[in-house]
N, C-alpha and C positions, 0 to 999 in steps of 0.2 A: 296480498302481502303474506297470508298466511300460507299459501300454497306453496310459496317462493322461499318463507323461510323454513317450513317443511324439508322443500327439496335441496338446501343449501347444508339443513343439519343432515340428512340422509347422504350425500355427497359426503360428504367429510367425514359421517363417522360407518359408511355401509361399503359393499360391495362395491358400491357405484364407481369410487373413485379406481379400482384396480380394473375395472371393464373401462376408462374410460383411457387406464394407463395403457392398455395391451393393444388398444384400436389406433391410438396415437402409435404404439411399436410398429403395427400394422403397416399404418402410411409411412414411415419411415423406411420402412423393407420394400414398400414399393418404391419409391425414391433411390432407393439405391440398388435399385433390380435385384430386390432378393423377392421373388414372384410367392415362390414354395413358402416360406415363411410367414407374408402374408396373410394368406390363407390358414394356416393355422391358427396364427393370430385373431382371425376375424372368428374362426369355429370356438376359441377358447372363450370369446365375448360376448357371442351368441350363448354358449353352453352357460355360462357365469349368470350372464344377465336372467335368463329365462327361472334358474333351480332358486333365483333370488328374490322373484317375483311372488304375490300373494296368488295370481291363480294358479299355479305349477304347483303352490305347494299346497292350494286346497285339492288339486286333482289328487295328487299319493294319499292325503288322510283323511281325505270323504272315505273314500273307499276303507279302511281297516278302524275306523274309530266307530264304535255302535249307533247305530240310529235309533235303537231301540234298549231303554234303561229295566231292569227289572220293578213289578210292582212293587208299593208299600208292604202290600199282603206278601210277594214272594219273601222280602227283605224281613218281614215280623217273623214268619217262619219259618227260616232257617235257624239252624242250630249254635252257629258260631260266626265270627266273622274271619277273613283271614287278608290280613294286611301282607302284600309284598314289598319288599325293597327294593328303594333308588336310588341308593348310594349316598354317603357321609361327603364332609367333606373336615378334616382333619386339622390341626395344627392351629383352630383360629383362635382370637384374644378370648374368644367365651367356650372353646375347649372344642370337641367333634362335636357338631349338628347336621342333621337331614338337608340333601339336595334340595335347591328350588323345585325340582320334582316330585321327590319325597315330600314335601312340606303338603302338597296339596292333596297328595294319599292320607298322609295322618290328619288333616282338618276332617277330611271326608269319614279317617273310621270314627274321630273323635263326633262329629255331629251325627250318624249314624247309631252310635254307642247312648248317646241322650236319648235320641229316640224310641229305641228297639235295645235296651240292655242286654247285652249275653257276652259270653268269653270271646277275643280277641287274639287272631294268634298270629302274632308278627314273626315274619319270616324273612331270615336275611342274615349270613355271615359276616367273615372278617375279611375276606381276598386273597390279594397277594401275601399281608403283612398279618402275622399270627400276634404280635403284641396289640394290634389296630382291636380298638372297640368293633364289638361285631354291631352293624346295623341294627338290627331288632333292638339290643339294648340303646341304642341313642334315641332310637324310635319310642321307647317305652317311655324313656323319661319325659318326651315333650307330650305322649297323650296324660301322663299323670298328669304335665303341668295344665294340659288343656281339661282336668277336671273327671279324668278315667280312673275306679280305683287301681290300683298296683295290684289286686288279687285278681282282678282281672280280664290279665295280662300272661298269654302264654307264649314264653321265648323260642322260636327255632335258630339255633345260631350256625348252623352246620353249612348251610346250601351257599352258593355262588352264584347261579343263575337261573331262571324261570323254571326248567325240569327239576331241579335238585328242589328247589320252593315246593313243588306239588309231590314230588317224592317224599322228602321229609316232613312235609306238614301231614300226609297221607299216616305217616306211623302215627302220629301226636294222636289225627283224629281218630283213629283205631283205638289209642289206648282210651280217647276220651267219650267213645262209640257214638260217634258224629258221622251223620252220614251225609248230611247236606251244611254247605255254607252260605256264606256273603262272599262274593271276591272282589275287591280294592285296588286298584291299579289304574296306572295312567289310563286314557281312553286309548291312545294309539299303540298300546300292548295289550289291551285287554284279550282280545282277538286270539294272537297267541297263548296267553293267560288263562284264561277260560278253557280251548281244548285242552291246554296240557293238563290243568286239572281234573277235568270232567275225564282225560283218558284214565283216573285213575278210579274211578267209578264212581266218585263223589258226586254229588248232584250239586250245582252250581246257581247262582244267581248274580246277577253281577251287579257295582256298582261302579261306575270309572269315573274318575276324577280328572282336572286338567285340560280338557277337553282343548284342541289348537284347529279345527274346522273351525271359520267364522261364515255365517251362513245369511251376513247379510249383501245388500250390493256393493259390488265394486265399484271403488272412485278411483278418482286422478292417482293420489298416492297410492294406490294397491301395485300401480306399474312401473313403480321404481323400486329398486334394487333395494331389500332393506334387508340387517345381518338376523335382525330374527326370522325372516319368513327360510333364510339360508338355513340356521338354524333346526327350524321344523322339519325342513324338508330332508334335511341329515335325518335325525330322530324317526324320521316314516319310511326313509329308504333300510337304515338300521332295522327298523322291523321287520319290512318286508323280507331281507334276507335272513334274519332270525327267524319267520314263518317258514324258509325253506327248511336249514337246516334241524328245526325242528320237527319237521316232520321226517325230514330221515332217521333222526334219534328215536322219536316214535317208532317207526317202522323197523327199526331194529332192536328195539325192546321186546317187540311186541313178536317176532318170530323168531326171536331166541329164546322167550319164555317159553314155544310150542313144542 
């Protein structure tokens, strides 16, 4: 009974039900001899179903999420930590708060901050909208309320995305003659995250938060279509091509400085 209502809530609020609408187009196009149609219909079913599934999308984020966390010792000695942005989300009845993403960056510098005390430096602009609270400050108020003092707390509000994070916070930590951090970010950016920083000669250790590999076995329900493993598997493929482009930005940084 539980597997059945499982699969009946999953049907109705997932993927399932639009791979189940396209396969039904399907047989319909064969019905009325539209051959060519079919066939695409069936590859759009297949494609749906499969990027919907939990092993598809633990394939993309095994690969790019760390297997390997930094020690306590690494994390006691470094110098500072450095919190990246994941986006606000605007306009609500309690005013701009941190992405469901974001949310689990800031528990993480905030329990790290108990642990191992030192300056924090959240990093993270305004976007598109110049009136829009810049991230970092939304970010700040909820590690204050999670028990962080406000001094601190050091703001980068200028960057937009991962390079301009390690660019900009690179000047902070010059001024603040920091040469190694903590780095704080999702597990399936960290990857990117990490080099970009580390290309700025900062010595790095990492802490990623969030973590979406589940690494235990597969059952019945992992083989149906469900909107969060779609979800993840957006978010990992999103990476993956932010690893490319990023390394071209790297690579043209770095032989225009020569």
């Amino acid at each position: 009974m539980f597997l059945l209502e499982k699969f009946i809530s999953n049907l109705l609020i997932s993927p399932a039900l639009f791979i189940i609408i396209v396969l039904i187009g399907a047989i319909l196009m064969d019905r009325f001899n539209y051959a060519k149609f079919k066939r695409i219909f069936i590859i759009i079913s297949v494609g749906f179903y499969l990027i919907s599934i939990r092993p598809t999308k633990e394939l993309l984020v095994r690969v790019i999420e760390p297997k390997k966390v930094s020690s306590p010792a690494e994390i006691r000695s470094s110098e500072a930590y450095v919190l990246l942005g994941g986006g606000i989300t605007e306009g609500t009845p309690i005013g701009s708060i941190p992405t469901d993403t974001a949310y689990s960056r800031i528990v993480e510098a905030a329990i790290l901050y108990k642990e191992y005390p030192k300056k924090i430096i959240v990093t993270g602009g305004r976007g598109y909208d110049s009136e829009s609270p810049s991230e970092s400050s939304v970010y700040r108020d909820v590690l204050v309320a999670l028990g962080v003092p406000k001094e601190d707390i050091v703001l980068e509000e200028e960057s937009r995305n991962t390079l301009e994070n390690a660019l900009y916070t690179k000047e902070i930590l010059d001024e603040m003659e920091v040469s190694s951090i903590t780095l704080i970010t999702s597990a399936t950016h960290m990857f990117r995250a990490k080099n970009t920083f580390a290309s700025t000669g900062v010595q790095v250790a990492i802490a990623p938060s969030g973590y979406l590999a589940n690494n235990s076995s597969y059952k019945v329900l992992d083989f149906i279509p469900n909107s969060q493993n779609l979800d993840h598997f957006l978010r990992a493929l999103w990476e993956y091509v932010g690893i490319a482009v990023y390394q071209v930005k790297l690579l043209i940084i770095k032989y225009s400085s020569q």
